[in-house]
Structures are given as C-alpha cells and as structure tokens.
DOSE-579772 format. One record per residue: residue number from 1; residue in one letter; x, y, z of N, C-alpha, C in turn. Coordinates in nm, 4 decimals. Layout:
<vexdos>
VEXDO  gumi  sese      n_px      n_py      n_pz     ca_px     ca_py     ca_pz      c_px      c_py      c_pz
VEXDO   NUM     a         X         Y         Z         X         Y         Z         X         Y         Z
...
</vexdos>
This chain:
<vexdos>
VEXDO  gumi  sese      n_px      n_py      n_pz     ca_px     ca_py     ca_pz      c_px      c_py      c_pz
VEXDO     1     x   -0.5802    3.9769   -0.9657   -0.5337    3.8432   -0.9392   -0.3820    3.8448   -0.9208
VEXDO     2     x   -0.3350    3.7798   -0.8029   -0.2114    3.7889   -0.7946   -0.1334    3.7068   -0.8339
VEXDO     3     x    0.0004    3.7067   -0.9151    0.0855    3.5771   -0.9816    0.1004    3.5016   -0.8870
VEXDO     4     x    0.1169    3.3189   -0.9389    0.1700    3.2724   -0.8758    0.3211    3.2020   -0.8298
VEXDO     5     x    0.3599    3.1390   -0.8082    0.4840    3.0792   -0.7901    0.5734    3.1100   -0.9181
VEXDO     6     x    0.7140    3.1226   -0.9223    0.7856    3.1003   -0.9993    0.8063    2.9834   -1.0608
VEXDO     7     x    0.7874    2.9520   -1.2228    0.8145    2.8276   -1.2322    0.9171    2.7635   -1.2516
VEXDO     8     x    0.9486    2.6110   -1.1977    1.0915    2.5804   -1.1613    1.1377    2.5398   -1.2634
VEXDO     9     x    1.2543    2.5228   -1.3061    1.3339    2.4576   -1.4370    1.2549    2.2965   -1.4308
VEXDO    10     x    1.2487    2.2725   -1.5900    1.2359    2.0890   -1.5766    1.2734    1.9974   -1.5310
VEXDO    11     x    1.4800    2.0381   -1.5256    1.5332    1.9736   -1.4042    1.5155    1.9421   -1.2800
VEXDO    12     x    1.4715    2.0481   -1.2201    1.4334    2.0457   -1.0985    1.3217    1.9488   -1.0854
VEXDO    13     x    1.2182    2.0061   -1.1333    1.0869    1.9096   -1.1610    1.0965    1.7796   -1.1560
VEXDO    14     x    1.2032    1.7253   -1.2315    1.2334    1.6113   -1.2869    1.2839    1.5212   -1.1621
VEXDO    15     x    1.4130    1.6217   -1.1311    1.4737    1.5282   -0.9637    1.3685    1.5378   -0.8732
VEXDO    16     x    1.2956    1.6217   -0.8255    1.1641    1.6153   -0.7521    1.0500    1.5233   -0.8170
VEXDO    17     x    1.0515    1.4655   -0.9229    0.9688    1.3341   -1.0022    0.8610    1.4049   -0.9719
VEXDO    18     x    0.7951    1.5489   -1.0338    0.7041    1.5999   -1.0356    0.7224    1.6551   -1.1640
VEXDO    19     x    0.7493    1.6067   -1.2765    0.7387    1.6762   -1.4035    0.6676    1.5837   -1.4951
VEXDO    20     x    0.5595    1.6637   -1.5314    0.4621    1.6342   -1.6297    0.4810    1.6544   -1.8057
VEXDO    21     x    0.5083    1.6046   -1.8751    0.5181    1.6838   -2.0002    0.3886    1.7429   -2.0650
VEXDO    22     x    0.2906    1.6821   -2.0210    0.1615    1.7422   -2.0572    0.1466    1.9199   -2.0248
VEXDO    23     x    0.2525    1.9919   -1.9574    0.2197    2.0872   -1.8709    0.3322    2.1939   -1.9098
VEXDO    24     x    0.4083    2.0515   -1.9701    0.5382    2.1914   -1.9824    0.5862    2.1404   -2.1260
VEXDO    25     x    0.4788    2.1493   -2.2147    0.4774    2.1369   -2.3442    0.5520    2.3239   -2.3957
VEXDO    26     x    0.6322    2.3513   -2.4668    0.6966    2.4078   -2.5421    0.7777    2.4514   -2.4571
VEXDO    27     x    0.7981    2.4788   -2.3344    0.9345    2.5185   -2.2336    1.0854    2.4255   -2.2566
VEXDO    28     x    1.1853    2.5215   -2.2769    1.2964    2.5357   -2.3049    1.3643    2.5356   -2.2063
VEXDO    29     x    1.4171    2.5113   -2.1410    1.5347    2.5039   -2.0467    1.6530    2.5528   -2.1028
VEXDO    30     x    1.7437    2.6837   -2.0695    1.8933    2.7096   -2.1223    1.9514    2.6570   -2.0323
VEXDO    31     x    2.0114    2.5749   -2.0695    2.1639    2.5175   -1.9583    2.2863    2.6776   -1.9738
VEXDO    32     x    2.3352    2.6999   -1.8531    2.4413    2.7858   -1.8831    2.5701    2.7114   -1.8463
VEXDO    33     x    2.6465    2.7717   -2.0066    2.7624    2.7094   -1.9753    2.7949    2.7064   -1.8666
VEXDO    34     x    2.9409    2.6310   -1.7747    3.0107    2.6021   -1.6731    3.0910    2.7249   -1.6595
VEXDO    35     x    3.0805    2.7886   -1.6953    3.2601    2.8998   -1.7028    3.1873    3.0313   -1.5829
VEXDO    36     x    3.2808    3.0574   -1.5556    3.2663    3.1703   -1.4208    3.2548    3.3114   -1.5216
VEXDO    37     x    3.1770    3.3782   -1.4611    3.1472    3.4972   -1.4734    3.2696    3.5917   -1.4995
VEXDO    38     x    3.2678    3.6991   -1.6421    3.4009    3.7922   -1.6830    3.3651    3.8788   -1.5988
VEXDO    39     x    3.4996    3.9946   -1.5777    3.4981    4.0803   -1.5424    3.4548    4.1506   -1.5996
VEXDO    40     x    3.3512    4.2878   -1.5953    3.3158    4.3726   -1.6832    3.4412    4.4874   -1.7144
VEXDO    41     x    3.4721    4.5187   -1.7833    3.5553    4.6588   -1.8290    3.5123    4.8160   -1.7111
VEXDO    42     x    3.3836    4.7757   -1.7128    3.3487    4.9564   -1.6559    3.3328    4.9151   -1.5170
VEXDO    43     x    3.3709    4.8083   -1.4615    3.3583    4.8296   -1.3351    3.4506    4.9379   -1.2767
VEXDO    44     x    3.4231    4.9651   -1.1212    3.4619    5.0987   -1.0861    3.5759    5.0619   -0.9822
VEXDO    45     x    3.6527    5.1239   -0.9526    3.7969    5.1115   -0.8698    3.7200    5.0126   -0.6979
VEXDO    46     x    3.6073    5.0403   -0.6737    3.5527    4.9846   -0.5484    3.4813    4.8763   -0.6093
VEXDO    47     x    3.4297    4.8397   -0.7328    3.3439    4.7341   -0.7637    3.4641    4.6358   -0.8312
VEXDO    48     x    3.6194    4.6428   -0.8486    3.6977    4.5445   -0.9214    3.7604    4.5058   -0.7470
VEXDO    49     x    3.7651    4.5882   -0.6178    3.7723    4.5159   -0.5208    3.6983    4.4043   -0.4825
VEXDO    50     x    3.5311    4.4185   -0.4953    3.4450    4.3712   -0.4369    3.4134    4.2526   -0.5145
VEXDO    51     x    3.4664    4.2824   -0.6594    3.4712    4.1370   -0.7529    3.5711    4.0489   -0.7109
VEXDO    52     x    3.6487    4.1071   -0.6668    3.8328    3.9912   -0.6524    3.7778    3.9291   -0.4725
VEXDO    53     x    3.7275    4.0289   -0.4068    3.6539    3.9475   -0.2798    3.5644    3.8497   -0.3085
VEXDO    54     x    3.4867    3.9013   -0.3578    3.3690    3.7489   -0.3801    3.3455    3.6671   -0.4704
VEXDO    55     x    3.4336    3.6926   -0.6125    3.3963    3.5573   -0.7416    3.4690    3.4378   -0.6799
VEXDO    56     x    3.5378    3.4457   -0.5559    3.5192    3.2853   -0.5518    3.4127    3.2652   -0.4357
VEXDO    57     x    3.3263    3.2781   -0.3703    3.2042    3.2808   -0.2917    3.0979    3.2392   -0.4042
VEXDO    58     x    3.0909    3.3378   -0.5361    2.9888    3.3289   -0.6218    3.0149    3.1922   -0.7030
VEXDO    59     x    3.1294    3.1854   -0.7450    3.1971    3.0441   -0.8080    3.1262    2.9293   -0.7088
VEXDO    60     x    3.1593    2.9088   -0.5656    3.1198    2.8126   -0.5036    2.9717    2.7897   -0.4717
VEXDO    61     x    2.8742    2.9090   -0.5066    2.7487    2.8287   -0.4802    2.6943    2.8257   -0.6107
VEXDO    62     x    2.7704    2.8475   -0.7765    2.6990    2.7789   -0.8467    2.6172    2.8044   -0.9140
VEXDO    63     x    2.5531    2.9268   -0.8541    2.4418    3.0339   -0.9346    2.5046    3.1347   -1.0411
VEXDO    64     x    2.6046    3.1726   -1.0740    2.6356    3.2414   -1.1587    2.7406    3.2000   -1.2956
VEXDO    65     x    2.7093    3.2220   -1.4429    2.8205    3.1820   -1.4723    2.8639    3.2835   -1.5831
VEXDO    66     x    2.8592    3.2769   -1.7434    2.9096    3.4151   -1.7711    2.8275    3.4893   -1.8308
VEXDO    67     x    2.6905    3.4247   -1.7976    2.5996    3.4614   -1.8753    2.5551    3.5756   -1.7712
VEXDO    68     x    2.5851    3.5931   -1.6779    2.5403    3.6684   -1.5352    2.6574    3.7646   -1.5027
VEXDO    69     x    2.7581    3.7803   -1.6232    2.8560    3.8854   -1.6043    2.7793    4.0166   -1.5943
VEXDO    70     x    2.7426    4.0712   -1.6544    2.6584    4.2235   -1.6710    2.6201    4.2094   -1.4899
VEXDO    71     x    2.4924    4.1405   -1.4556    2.4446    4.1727   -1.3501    2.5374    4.1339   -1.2369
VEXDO    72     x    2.6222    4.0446   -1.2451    2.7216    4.0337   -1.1368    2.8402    4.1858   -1.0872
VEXDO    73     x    2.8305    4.2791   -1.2273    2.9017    4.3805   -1.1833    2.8348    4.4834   -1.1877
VEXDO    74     x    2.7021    4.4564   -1.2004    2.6451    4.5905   -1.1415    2.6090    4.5527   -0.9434
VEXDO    75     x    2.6186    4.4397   -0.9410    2.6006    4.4061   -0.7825    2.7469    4.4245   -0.7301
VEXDO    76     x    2.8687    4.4330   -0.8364    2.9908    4.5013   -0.7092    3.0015    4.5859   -0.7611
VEXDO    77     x    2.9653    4.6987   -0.8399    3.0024    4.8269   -0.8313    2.9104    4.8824   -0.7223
VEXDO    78     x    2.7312    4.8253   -0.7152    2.6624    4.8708   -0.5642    2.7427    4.8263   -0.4584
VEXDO    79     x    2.8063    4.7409   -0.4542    2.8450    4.6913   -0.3151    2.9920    4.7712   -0.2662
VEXDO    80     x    3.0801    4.7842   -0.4155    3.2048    4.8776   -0.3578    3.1337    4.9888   -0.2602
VEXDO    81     x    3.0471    5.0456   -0.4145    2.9977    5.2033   -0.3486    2.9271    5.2030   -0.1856
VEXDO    82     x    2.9385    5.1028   -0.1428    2.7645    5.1072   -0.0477    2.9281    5.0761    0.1257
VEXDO    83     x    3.0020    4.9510    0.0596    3.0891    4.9430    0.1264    3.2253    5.1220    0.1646
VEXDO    84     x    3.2294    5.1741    0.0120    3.2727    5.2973    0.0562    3.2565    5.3950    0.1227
VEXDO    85     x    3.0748    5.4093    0.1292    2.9958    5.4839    0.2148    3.0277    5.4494    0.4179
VEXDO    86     x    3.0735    5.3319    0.4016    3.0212    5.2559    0.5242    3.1577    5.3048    0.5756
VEXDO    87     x    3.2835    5.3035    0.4560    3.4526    5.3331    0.5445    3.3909    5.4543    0.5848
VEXDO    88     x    3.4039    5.5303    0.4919    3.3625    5.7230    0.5087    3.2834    5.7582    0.6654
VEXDO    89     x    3.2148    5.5988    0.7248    3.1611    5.6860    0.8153    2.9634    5.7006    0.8006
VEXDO    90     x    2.9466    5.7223    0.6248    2.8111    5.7976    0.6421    2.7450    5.6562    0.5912
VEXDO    91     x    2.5844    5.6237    0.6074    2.5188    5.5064    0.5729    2.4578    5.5062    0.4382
VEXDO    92     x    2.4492    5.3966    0.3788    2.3979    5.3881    0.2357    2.2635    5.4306    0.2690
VEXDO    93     x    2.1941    5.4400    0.1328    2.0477    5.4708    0.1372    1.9824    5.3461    0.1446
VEXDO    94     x    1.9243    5.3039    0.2002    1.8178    5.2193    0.2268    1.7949    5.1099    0.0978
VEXDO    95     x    1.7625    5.1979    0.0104    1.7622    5.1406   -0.1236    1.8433    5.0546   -0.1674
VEXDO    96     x    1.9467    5.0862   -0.1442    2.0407    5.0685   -0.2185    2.0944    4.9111   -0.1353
VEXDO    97     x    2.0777    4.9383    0.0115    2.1334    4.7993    0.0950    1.9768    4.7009    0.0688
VEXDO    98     x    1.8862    4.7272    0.0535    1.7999    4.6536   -0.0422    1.7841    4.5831   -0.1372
VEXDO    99     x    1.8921    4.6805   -0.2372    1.9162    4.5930   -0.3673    2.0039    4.4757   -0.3545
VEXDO   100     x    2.1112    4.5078   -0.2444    2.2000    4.4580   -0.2249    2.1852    4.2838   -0.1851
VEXDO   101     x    2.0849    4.3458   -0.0736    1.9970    4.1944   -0.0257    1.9914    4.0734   -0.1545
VEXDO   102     x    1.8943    4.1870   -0.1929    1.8294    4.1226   -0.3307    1.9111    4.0052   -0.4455
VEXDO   103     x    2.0283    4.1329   -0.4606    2.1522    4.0618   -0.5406    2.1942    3.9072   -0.4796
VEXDO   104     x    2.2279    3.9212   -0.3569    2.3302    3.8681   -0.2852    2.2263    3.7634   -0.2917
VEXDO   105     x    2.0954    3.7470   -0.2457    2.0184    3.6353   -0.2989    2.0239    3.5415   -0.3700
VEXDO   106     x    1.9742    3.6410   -0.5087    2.0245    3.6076   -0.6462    2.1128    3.4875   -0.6639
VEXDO   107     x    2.2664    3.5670   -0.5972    2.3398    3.4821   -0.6515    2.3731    3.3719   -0.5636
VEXDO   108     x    2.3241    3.3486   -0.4242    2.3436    3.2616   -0.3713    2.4019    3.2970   -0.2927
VEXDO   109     x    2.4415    3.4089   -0.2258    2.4782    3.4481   -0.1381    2.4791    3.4549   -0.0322
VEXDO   110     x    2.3770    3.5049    0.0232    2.2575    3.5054    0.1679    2.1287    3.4623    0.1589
VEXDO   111     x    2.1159    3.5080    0.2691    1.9885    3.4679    0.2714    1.9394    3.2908    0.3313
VEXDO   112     x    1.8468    3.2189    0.3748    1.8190    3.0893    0.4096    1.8746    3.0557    0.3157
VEXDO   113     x    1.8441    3.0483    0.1677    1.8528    2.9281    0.0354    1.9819    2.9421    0.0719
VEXDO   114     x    2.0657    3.0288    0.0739    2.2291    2.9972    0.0107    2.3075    2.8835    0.1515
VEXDO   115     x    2.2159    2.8756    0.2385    2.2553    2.7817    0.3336    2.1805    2.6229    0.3476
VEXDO   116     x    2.0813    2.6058    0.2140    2.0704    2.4778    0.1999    2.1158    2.4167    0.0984
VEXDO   117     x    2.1281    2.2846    0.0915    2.2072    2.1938    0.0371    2.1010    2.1209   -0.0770
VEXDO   118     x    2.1339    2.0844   -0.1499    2.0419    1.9646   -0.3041    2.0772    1.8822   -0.2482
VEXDO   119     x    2.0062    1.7616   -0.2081    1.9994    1.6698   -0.1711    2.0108    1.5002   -0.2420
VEXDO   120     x    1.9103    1.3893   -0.2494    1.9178    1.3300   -0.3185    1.8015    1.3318   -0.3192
VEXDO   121     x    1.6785    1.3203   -0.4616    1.5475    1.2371   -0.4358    1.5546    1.1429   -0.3638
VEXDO   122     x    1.4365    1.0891   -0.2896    1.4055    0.9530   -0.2397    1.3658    0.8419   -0.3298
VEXDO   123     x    1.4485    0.7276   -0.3181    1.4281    0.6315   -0.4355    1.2931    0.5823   -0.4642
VEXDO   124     x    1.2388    0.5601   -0.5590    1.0522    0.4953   -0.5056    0.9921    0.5783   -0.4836
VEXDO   125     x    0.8762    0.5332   -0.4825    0.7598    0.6212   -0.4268    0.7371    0.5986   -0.2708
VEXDO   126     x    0.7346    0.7055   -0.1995    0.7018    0.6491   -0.0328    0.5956    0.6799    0.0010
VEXDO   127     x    0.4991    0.7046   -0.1011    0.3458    0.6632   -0.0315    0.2842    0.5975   -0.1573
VEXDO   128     x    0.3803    0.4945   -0.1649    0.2527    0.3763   -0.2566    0.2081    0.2626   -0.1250
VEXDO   129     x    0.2622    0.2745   -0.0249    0.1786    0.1902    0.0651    0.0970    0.2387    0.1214
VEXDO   130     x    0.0818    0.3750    0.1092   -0.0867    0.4055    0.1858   -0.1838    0.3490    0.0896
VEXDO   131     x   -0.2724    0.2858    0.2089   -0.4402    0.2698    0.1101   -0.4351    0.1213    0.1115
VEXDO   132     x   -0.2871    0.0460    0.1573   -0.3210   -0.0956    0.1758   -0.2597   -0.1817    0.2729
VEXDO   133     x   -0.3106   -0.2758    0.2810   -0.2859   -0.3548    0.4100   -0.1845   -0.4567    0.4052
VEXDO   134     x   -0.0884   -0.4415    0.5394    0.0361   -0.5362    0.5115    0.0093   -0.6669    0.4656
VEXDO   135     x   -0.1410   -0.7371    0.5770   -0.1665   -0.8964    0.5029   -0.2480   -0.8758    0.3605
VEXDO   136     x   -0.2376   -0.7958    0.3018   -0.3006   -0.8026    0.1447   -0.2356   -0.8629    0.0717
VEXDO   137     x   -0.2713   -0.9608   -0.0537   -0.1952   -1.0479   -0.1231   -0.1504   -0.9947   -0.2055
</vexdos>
C-alpha cells in the first residue's frame, strides 16, 4: 500500500476552512520561531560563500528559520562543492545536483511552489447556493 499525501499543518487547514478537529485530535503544530537561520561553524570555505549568496533568498521566501540551521548548511556546503566542480570545468555527480534540487525545494527555492503566492481564503462558502433556486423563499 502506498502512503498517502503529506499532512498539512492545522494552519493551513484552517485558512483553507478544511480543518476538522475530530481528525486531528492529538496533532501539535511547532510554530518556528521568526529568527533566520545561524551560520554553522563547520561550514566549508565554498559553503560560507554560498551561505552569504543566498540567506537573503532563503530569508525572503520564509521557509527557513533557525531551527533549519544544520540542514541549511549542509545544502551550501553541497552547493559550494557542486558549484566548485562546475568553475574547475568537471560536472557534479548526478546525485548530488539531485539533492540539490531537492534542497532548493525544501527551502523555497525552486521549483513551481517557490513561484506561488498564499493568497486570501474566499470569504463564505461559494457553494452554499448550489441545490437551490433563486425564487425560493
């Protein structure tokens, strides 16, 4: 049997006015603090470039904050290294511009999602008028 969908935060649920509490009885939601992501210490001479290039990219879409320090610098020490490969001339491994994808996802980076916008719910319900008739009393 294959999993299904990821399940979405309550928030979400909630602005989409599709949240049940019957359903999401003992789920926790962590809010992460507001604060931007630290620098890690062991990042590598190509991954403290690739951090000073993009924590404000990552800052602006919102997905990361410092709770996402660890994995934010293992995605620029891959990306120095993968970008160093690319000066040198020779191509990353496959893998590795894979993960990269992956990351850059993650954090909001690429990919479709990082180019759509949160919107507003629609106020009301817009199909409580199906099922009845305008001259109905």
């Amino acid at each position: 049997m294959r999993p299904g969908p990821k399940r979405l935060p309550p928030a979400d649920k909630a602005a989409r006015g599709t949240f049940r509490p019957s359903r999401e009885r003992g789920l926790i939601e962590i809010v992460p603090a507001d604060t931007l992501p630290i620098q890690p210490a062991w990042l590598t001479e190509a991954g403290r470039e690739a951090w000073l290039d993009n924590i404000g990219r990552v800052a602006s879409a919102g997905r990361a904050s410092e709770l996402d320090s660890a994995l934010l610098g293992q995605f620029m020490n891959l990306l120095g290294a993968c970008n160093a490969a690319w000066s040198a001339g020779d191509v990353p491994p496959s893998a590795a511009l894979t993960e990269l994808r992956r990351f850059a996802e993650l954090f909001g980076l690429a990919g479709a999602a990082s180019r759509l916008e949160a919107g507003r719910p629609a106020q009301g319900n817009t199909f409580a008028k199906n099922g009845r008739r305008a001259d109905a009393p």
